[in-house]
PyMOL Python script that loads the backbone (N, CA, C, O; Angstrom):
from pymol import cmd

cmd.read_pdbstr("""\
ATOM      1  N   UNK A   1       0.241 -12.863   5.718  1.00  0.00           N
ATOM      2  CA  UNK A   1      -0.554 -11.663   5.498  1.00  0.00           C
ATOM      3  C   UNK A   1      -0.228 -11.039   4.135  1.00  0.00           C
ATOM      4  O   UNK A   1      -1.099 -10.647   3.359  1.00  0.00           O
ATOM      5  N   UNK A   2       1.056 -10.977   3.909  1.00  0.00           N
ATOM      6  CA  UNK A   2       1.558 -10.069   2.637  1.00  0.00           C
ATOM      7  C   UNK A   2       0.651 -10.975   1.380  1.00  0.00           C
ATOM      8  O   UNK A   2       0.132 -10.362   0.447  1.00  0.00           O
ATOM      9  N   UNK A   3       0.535 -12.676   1.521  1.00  0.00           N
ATOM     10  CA  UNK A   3       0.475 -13.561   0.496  1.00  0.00           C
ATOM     11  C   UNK A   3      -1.289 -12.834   0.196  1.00  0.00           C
ATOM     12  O   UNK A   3      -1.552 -12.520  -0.965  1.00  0.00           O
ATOM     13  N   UNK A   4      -2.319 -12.633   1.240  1.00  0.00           N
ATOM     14  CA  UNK A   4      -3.917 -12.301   1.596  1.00  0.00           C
ATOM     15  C   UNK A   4      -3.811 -11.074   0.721  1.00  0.00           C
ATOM     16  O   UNK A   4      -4.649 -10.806  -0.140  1.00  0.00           O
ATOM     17  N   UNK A   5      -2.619 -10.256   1.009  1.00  0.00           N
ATOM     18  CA  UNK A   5      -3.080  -9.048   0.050  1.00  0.00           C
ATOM     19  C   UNK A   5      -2.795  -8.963  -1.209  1.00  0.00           C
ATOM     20  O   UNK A   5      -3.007  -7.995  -1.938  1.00  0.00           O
ATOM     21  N   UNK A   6      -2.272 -10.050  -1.511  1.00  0.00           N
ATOM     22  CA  UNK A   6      -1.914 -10.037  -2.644  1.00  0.00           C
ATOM     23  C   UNK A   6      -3.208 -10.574  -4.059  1.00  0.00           C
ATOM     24  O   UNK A   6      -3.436 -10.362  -5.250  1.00  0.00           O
ATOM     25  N   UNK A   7      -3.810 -11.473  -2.729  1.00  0.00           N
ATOM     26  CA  UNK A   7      -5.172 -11.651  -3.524  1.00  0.00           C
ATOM     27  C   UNK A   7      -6.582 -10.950  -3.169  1.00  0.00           C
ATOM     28  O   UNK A   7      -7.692 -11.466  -3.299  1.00  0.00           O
ATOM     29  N   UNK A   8      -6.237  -9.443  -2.614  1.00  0.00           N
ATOM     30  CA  UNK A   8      -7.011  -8.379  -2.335  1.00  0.00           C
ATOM     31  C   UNK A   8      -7.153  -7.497  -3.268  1.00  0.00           C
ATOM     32  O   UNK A   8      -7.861  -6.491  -3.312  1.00  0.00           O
ATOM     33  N   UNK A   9      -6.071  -8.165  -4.380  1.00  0.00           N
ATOM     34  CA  UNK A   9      -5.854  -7.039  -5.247  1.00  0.00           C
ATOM     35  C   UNK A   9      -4.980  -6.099  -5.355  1.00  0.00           C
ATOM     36  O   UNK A   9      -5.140  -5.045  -5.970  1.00  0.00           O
ATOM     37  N   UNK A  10      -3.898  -6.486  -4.687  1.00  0.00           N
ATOM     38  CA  UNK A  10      -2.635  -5.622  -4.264  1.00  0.00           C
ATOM     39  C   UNK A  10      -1.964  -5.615  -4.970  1.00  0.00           C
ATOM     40  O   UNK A  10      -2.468  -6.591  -5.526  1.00  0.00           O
ATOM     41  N   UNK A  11      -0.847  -5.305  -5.810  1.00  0.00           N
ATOM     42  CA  UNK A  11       0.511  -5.416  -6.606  1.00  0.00           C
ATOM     43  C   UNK A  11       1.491  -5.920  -5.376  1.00  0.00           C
ATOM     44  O   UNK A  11       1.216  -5.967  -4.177  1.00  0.00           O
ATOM     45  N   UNK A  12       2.697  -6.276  -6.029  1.00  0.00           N
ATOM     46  CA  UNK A  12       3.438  -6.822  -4.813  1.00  0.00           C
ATOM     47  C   UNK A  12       3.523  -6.288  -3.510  1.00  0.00           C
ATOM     48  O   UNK A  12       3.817  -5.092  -3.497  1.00  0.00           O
ATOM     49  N   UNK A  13       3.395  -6.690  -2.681  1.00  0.00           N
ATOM     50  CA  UNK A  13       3.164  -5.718  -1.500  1.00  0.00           C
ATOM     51  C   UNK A  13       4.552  -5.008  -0.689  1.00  0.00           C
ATOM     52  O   UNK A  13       4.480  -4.214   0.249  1.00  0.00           O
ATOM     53  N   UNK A  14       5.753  -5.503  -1.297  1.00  0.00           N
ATOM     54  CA  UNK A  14       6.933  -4.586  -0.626  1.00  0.00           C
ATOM     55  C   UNK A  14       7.169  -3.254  -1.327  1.00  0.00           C
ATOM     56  O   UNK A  14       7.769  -2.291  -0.849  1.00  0.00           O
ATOM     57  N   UNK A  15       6.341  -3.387  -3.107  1.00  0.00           N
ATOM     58  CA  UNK A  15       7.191  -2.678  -3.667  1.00  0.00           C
ATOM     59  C   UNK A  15       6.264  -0.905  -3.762  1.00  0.00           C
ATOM     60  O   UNK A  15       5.047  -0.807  -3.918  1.00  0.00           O
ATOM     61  N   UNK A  16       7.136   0.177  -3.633  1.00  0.00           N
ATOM     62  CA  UNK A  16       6.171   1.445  -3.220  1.00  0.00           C
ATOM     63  C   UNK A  16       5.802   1.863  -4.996  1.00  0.00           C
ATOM     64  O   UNK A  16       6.310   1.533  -6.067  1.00  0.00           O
ATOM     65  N   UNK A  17       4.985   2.495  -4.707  1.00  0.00           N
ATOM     66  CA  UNK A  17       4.517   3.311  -6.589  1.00  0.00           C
ATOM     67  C   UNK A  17       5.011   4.442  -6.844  1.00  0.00           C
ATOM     68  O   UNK A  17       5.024   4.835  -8.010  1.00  0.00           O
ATOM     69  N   UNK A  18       5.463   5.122  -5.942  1.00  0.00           N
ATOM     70  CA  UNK A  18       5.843   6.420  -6.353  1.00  0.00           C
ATOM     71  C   UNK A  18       7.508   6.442  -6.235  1.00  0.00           C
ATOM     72  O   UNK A  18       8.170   6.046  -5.275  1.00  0.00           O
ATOM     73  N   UNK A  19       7.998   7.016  -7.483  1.00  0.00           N
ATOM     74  CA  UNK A  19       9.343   7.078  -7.740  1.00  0.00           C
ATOM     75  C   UNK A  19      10.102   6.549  -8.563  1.00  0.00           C
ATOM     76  O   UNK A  19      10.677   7.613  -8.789  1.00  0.00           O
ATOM     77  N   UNK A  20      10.645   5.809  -9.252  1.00  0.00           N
ATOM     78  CA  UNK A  20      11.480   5.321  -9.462  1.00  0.00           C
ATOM     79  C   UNK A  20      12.887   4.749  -9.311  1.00  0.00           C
ATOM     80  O   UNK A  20      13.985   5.303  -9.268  1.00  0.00           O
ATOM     81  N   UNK A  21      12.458   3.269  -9.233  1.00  0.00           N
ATOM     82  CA  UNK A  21      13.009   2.433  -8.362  1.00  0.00           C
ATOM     83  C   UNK A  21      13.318   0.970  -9.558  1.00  0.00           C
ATOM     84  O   UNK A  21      12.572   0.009  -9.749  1.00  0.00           O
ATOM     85  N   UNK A  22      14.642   1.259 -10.190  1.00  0.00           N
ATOM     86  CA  UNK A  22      14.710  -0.432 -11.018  1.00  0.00           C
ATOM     87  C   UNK A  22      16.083  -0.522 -10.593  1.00  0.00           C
ATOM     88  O   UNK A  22      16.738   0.517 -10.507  1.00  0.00           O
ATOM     89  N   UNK A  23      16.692  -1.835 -10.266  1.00  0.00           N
ATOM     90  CA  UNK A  23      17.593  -2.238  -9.799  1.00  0.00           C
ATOM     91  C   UNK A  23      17.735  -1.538  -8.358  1.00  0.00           C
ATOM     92  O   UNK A  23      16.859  -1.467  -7.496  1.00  0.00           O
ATOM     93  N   UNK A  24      19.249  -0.962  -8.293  1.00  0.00           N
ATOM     94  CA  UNK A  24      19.852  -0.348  -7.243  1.00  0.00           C
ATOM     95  C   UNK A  24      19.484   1.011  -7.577  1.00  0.00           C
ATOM     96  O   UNK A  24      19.580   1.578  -6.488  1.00  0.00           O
ATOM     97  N   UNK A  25      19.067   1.999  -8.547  1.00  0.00           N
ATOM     98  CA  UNK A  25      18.845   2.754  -8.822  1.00  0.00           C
ATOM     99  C   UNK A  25      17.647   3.588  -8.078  1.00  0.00           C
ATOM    100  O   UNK A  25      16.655   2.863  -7.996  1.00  0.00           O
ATOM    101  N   UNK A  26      17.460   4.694  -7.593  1.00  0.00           N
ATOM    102  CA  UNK A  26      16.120   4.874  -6.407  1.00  0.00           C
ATOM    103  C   UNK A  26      15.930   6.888  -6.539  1.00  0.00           C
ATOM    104  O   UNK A  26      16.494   7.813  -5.955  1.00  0.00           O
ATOM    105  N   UNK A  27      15.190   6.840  -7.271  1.00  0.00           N
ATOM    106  CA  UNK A  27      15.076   8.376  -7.549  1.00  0.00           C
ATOM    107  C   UNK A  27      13.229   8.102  -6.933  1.00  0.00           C
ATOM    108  O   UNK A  27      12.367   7.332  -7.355  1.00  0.00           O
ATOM    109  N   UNK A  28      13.197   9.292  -5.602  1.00  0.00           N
ATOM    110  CA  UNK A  28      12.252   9.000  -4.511  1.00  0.00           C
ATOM    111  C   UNK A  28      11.117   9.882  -5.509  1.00  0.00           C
ATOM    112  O   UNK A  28      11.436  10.197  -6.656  1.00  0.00           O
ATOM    113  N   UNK A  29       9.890  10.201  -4.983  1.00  0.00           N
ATOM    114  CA  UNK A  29       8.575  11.400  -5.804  1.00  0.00           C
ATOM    115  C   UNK A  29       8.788  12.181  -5.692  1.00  0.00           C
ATOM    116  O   UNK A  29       9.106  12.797  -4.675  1.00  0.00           O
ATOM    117  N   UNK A  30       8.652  12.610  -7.217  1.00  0.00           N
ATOM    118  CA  UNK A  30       9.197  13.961  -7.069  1.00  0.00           C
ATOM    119  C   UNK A  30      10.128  14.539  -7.227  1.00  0.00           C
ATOM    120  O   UNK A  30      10.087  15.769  -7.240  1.00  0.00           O
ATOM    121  N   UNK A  31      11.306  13.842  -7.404  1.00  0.00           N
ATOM    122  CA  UNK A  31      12.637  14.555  -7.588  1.00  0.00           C
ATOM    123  C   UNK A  31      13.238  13.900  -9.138  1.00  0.00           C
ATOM    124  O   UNK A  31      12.902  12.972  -9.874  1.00  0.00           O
ATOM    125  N   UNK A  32      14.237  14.883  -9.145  1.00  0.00           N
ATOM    126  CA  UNK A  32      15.011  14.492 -10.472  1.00  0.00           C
ATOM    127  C   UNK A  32      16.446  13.778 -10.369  1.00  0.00           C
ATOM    128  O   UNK A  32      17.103  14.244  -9.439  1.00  0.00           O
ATOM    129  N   UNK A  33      17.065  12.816 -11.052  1.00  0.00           N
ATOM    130  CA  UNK A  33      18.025  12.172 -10.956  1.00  0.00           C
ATOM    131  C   UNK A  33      18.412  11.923 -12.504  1.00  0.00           C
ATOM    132  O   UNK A  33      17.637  11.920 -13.460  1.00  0.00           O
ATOM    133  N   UNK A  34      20.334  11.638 -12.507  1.00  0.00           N
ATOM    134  CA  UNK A  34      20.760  10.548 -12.950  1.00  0.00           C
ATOM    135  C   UNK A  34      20.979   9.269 -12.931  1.00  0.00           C
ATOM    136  O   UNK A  34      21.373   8.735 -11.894  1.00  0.00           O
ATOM    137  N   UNK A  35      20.753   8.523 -14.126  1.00  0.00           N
ATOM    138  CA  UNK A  35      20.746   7.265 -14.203  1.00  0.00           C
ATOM    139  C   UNK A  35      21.202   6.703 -15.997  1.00  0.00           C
ATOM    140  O   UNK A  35      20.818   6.839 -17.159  1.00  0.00           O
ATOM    141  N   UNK A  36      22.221   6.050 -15.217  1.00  0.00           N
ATOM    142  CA  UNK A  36      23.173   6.262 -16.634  1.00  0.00           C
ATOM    143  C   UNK A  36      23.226   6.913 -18.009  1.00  0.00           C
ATOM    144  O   UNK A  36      23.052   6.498 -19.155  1.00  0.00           O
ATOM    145  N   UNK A  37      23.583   8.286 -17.376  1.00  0.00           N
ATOM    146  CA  UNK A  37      23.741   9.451 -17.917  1.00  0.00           C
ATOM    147  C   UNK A  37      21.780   9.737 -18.192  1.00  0.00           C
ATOM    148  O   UNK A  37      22.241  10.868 -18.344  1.00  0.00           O
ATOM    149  N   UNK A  38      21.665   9.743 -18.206  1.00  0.00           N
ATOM    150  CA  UNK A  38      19.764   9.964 -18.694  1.00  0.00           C
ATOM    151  C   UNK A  38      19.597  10.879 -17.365  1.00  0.00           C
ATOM    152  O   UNK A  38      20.341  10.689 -16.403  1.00  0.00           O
ATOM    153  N   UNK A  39      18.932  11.539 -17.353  1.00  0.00           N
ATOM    154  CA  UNK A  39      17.846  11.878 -16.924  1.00  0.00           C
ATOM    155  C   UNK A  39      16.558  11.280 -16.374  1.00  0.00           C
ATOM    156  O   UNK A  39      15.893  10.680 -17.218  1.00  0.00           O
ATOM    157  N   UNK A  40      15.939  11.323 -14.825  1.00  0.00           N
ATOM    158  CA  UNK A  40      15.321  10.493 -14.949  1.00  0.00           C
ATOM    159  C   UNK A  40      14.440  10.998 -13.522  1.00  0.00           C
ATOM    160  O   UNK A  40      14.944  11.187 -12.414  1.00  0.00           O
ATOM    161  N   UNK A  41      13.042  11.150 -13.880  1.00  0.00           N
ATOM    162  CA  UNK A  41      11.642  11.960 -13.128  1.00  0.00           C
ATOM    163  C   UNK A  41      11.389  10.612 -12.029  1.00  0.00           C
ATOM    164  O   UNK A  41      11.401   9.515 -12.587  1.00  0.00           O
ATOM    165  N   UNK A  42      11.182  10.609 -10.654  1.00  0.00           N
ATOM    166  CA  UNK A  42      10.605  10.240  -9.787  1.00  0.00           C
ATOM    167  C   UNK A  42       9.240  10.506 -10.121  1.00  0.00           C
ATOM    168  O   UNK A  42       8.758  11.486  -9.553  1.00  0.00           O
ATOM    169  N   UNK A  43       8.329   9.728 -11.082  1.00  0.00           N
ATOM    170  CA  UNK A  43       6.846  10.325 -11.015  1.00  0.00           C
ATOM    171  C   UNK A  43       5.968   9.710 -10.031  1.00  0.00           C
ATOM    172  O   UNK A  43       6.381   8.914  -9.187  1.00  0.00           O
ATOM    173  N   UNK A  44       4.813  10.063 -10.135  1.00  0.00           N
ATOM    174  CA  UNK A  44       3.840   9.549  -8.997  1.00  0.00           C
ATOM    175  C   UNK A  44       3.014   8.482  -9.553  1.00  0.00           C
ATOM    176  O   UNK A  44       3.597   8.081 -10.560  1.00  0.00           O
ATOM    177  N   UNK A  45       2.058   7.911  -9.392  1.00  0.00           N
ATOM    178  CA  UNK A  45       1.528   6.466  -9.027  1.00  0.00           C
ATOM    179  C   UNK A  45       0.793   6.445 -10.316  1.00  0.00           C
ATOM    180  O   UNK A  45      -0.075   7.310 -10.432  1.00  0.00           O
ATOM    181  N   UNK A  46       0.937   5.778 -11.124  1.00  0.00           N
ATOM    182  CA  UNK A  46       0.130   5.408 -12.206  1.00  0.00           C
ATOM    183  C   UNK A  46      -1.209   5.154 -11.841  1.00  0.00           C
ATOM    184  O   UNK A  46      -2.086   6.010 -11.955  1.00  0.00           O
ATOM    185  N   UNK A  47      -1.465   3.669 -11.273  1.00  0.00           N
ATOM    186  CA  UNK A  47      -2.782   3.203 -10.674  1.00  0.00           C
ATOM    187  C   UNK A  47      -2.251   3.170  -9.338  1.00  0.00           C
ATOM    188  O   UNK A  47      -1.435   2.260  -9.199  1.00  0.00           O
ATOM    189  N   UNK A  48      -2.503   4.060  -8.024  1.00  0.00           N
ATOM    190  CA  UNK A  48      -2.203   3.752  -6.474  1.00  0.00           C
ATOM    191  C   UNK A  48      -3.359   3.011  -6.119  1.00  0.00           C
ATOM    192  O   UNK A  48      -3.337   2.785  -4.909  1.00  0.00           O
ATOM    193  N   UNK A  49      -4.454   2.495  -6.733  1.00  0.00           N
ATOM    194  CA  UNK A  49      -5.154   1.505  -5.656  1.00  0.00           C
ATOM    195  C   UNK A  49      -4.881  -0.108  -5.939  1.00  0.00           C
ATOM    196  O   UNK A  49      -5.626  -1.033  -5.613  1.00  0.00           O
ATOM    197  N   UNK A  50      -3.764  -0.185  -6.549  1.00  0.00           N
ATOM    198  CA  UNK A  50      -3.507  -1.652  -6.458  1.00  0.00           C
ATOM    199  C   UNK A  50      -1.752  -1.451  -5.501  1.00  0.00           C
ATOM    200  O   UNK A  50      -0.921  -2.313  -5.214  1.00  0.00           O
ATOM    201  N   UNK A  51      -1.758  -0.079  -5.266  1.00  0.00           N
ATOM    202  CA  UNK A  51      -0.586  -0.531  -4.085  1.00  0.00           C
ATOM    203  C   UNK A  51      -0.677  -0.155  -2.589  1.00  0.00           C
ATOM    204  O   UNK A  51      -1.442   0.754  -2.268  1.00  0.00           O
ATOM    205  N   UNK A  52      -0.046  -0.710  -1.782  1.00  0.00           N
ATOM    206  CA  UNK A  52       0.024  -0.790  -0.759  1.00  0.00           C
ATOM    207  C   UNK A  52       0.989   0.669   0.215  1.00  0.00           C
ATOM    208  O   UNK A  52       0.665   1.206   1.274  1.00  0.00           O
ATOM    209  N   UNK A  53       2.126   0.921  -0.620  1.00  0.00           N
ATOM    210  CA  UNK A  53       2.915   1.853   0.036  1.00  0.00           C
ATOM    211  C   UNK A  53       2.904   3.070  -1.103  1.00  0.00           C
ATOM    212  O   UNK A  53       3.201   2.873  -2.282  1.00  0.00           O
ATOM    213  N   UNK A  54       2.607   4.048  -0.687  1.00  0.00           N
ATOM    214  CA  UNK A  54       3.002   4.850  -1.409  1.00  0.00           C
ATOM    215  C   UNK A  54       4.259   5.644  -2.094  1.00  0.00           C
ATOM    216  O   UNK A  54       4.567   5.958  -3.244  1.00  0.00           O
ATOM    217  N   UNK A  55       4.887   5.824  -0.653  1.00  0.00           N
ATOM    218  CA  UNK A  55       6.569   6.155  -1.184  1.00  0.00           C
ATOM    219  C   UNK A  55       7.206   5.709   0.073  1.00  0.00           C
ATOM    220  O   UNK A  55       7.964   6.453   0.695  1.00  0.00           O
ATOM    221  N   UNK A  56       6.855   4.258   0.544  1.00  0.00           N
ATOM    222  CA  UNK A  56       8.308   3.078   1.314  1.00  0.00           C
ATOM    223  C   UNK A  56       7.391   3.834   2.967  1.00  0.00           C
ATOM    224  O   UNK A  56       7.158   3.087   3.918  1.00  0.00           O
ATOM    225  N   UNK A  57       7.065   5.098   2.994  1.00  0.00           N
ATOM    226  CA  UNK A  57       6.823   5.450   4.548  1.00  0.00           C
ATOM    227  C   UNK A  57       5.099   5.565   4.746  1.00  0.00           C
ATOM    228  O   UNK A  57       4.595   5.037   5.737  1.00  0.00           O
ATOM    229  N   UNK A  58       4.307   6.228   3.822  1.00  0.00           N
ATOM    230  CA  UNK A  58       2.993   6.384   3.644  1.00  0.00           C
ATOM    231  C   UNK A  58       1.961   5.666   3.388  1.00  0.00           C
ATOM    232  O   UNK A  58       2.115   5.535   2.173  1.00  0.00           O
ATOM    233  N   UNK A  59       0.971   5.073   3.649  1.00  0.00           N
ATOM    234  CA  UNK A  59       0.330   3.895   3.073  1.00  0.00           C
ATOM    235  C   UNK A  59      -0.865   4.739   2.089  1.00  0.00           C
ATOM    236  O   UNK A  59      -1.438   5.784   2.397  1.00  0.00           O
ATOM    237  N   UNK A  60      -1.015   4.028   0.970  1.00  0.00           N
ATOM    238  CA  UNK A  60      -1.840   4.216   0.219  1.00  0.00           C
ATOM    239  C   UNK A  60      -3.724   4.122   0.545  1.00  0.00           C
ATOM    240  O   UNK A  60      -4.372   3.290   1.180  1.00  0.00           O
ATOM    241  N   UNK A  61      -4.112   5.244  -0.137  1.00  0.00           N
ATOM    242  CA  UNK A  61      -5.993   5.020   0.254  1.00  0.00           C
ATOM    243  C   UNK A  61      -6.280   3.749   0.571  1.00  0.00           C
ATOM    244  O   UNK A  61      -6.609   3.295   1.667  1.00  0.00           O
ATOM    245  N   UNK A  62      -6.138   3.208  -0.443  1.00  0.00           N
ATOM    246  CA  UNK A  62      -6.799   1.479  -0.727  1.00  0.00           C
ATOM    247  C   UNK A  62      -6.085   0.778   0.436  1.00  0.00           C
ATOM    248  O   UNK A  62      -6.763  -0.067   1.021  1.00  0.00           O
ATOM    249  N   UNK A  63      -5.211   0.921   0.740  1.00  0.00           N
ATOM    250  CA  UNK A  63      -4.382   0.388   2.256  1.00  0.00           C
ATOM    251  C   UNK A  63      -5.248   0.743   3.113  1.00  0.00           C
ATOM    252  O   UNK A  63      -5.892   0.003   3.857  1.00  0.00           O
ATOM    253  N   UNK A  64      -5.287   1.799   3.038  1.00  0.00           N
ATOM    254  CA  UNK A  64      -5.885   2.511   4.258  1.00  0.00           C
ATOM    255  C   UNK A  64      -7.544   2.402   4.460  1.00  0.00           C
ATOM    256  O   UNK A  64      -8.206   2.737   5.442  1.00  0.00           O
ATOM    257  N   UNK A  65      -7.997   1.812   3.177  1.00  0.00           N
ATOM    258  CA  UNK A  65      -9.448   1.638   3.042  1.00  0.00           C
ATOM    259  C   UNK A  65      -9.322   0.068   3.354  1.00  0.00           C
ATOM    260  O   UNK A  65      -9.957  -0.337   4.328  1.00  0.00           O
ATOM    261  N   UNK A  66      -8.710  -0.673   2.760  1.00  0.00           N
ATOM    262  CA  UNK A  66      -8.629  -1.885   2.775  1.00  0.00           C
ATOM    263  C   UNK A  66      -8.570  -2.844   4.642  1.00  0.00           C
ATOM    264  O   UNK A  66      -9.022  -3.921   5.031  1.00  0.00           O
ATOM    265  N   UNK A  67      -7.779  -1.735   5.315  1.00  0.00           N
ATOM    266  CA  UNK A  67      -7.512  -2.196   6.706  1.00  0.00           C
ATOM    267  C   UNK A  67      -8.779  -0.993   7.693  1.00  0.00           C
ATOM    268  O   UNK A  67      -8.794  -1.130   8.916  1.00  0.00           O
ATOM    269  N   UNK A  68      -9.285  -0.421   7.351  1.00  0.00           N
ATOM    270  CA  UNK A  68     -10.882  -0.006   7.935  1.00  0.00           C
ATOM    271  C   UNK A  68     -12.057  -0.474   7.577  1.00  0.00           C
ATOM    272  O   UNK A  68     -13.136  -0.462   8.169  1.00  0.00           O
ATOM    273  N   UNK A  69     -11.593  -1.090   6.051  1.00  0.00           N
ATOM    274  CA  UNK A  69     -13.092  -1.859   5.870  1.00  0.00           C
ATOM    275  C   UNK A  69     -12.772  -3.126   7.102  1.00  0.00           C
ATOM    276  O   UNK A  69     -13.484  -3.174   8.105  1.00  0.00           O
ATOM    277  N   UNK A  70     -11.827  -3.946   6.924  1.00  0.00           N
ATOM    278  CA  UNK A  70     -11.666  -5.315   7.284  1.00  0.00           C
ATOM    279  C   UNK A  70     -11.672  -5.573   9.355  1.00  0.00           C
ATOM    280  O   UNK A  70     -11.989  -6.593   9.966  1.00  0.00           O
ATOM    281  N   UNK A  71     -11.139  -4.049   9.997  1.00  0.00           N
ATOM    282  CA  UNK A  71     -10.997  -3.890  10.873  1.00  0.00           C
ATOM    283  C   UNK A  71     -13.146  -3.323  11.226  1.00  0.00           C
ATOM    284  O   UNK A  71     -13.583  -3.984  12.168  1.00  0.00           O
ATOM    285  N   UNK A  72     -13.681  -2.835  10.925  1.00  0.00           N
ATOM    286  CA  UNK A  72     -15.052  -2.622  10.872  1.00  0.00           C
ATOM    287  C   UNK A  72     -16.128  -4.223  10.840  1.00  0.00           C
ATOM    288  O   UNK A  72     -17.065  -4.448  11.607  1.00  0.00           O
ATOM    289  N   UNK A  73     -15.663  -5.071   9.807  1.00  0.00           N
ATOM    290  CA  UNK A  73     -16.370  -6.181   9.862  1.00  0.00           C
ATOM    291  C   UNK A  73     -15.896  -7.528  10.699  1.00  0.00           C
ATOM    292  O   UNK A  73     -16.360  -8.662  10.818  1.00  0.00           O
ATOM    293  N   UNK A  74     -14.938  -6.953  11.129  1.00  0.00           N
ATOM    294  CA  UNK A  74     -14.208  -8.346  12.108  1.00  0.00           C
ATOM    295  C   UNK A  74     -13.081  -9.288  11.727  1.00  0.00           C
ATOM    296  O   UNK A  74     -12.568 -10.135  12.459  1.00  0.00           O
ATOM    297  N   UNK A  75     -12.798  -9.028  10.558  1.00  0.00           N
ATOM    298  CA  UNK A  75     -11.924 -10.008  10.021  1.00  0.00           C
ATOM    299  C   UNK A  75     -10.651  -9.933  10.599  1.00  0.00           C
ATOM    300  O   UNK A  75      -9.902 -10.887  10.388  1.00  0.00           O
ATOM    301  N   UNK A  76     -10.166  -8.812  11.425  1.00  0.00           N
ATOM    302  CA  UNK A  76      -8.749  -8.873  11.718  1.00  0.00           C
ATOM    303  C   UNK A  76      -8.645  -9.478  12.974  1.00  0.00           C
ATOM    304  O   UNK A  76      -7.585  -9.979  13.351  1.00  0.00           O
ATOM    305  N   UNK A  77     -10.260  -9.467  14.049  1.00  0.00           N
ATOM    306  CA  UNK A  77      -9.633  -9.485  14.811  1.00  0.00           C
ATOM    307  C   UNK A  77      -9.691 -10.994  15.720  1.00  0.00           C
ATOM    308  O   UNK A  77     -10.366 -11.717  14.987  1.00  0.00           O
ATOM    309  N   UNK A  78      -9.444 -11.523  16.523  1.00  0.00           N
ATOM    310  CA  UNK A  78      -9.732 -13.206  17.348  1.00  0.00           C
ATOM    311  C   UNK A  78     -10.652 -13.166  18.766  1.00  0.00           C
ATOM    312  O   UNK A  78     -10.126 -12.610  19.730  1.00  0.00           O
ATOM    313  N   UNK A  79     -11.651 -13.587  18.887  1.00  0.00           N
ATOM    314  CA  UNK A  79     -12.710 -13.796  17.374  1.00  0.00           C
ATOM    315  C   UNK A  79     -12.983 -12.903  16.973  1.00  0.00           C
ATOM    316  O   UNK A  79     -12.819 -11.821  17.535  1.00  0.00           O
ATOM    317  N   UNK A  80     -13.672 -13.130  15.465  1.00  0.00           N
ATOM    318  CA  UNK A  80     -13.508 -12.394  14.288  1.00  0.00           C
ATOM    319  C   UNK A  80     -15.379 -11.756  14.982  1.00  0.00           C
ATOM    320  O   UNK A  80     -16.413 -12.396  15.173  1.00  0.00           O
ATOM    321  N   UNK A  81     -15.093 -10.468  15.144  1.00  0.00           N
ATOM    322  CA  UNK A  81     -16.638  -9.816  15.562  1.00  0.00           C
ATOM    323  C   UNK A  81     -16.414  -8.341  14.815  1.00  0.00           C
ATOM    324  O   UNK A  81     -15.434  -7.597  14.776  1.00  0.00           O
ATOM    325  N   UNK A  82     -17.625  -8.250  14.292  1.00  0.00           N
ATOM    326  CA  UNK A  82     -17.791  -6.536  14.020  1.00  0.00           C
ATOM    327  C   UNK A  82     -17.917  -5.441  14.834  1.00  0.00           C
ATOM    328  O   UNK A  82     -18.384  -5.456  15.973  1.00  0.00           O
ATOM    329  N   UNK A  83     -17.534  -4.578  14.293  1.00  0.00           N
ATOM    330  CA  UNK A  83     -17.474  -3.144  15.237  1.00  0.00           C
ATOM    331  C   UNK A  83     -18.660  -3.209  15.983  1.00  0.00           C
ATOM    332  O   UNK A  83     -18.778  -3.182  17.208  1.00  0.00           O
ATOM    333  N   UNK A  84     -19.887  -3.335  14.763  1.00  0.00           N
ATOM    334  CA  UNK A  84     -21.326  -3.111  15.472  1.00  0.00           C
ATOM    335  C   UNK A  84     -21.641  -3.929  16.519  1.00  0.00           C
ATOM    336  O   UNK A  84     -22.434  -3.519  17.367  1.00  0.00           O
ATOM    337  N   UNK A  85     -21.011  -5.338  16.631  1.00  0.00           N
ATOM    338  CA  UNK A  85     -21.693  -6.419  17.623  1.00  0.00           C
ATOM    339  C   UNK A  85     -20.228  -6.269  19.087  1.00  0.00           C
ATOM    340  O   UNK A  85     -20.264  -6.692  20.243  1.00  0.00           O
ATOM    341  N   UNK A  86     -19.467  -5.748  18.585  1.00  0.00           N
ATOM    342  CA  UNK A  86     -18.176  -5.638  19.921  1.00  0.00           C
ATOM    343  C   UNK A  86     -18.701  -5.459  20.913  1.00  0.00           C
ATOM    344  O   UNK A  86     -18.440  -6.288  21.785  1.00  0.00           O
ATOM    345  N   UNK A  87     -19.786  -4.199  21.322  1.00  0.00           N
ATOM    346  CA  UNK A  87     -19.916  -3.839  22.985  1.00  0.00           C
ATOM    347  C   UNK A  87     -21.173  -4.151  22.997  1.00  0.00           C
ATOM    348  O   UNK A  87     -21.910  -3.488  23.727  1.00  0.00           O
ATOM    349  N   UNK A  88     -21.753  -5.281  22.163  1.00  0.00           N
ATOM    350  CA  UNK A  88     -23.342  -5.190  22.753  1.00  0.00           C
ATOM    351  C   UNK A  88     -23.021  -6.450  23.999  1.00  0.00           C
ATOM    352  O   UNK A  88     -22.009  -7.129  24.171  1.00  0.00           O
ATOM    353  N   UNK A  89     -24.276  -6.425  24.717  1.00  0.00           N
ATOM    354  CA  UNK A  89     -23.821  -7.612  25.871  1.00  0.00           C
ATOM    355  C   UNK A  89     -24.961  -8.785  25.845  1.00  0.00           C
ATOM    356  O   UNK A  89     -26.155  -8.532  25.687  1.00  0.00           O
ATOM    357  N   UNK A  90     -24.474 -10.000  26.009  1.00  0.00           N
ATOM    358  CA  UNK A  90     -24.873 -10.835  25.834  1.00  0.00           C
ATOM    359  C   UNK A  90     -25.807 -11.366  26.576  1.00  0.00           C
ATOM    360  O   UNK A  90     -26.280 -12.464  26.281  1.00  0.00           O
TER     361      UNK A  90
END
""", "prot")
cmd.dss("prot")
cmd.show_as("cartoon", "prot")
cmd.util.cbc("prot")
cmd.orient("prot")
């Protein structure tokens, strides 16, 4: 699944956009930190519709658009049927 979103247009899909996060280093949104000796802003999402998490707990629009479009046309589910054709009867 992670590999599908990745060609959905996703950026890596573990990694969150908001904050700053290189190495072991993890200053969350929004807040201020040191990092070897510097100074250093947790900012918010440059482009958030190529990510998946927003800050590690929240999912991003495009997540959140991405799994209502796909859940609406059938693709998630076995067999793959749309919302519209689910309760009609055969």
């Amino acid at each position: 699944m992670l590999y599908a979103l990745q060609f959905a247009g996703f950026a890596d899909p573990l990694k969150v956009c908001c904050g700053y996060h290189v190495n072991f280093d993890h200053i969350w949104c929004g807040n201020k930190g040191k990092v070897n000796d510097s100074v250093v802003y947790g900012a918010s999402c440059k482009d958030p519709s190529v990510f998946i998490s927003w800050d590690g707990v929240h999912h991003s629009q495009a997540a959140n658009q991405w799994v209502a479009d796909h859940t609406q046309n059938g693709s998630l589910t076995d067999p793959p049927i749309p919302v519209t054709q689910a309760c009609r009867r055969m």
